[in-house]
N, C-alpha and C positions, 0 to 999 in steps of 0.2 A: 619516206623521202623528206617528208617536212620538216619531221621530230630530230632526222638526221643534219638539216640546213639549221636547224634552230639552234642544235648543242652546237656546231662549225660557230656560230656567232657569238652565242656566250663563250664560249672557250676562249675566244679571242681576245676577249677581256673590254673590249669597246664597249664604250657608253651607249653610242652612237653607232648607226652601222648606214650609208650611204645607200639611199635606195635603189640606186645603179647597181650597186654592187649586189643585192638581192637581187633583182632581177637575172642578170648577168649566171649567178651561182644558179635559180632557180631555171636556167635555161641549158647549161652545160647536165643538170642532175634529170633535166627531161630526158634530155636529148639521150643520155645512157635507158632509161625506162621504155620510154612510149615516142617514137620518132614520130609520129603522127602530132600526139601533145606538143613536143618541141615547136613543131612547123608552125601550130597555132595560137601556142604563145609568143613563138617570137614575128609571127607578123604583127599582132598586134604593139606588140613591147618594142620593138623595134619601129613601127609603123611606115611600114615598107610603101613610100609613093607610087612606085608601078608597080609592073608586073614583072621588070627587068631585073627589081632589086632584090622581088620576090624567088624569081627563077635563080637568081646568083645564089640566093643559101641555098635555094633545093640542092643546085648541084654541087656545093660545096659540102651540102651533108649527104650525098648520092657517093661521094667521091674519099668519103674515109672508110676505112678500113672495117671491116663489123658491119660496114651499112647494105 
């Protein structure tokens, strides 16, 4: 998964790549992997204040399709 997010960046040709935007890529490429890893990289990466905002992605990732 890494090897595969790293060529996605080189390829792109960017000098620079927006740590947002690593994050972001590195949380859609869990999310396909290990839904577990997902949950708990994006609470942290996200840093989810409650538990309301926590509970909002579970059910949003509870709620696609494959999950």
């Amino acid at each position: 998964m890494v090897d595969r997010l790293e060529r996605h960046f080189q390829e792109s040709g960017e000098k620079e790549i927006n740590a947002s935007l690593v994050g972001e890529e590195v949380m859609k490429a869990l999310q396909q992997v290990d839904e577990v890893a997902y949950v708990r990289f994006a609470s942290v990466y996200r840093q989810f204040k409650d538990i309301n905002e926590f509970m909002l992605e579970l059910k949003d990732l509870l709620g696609k399709p494959g999950s």
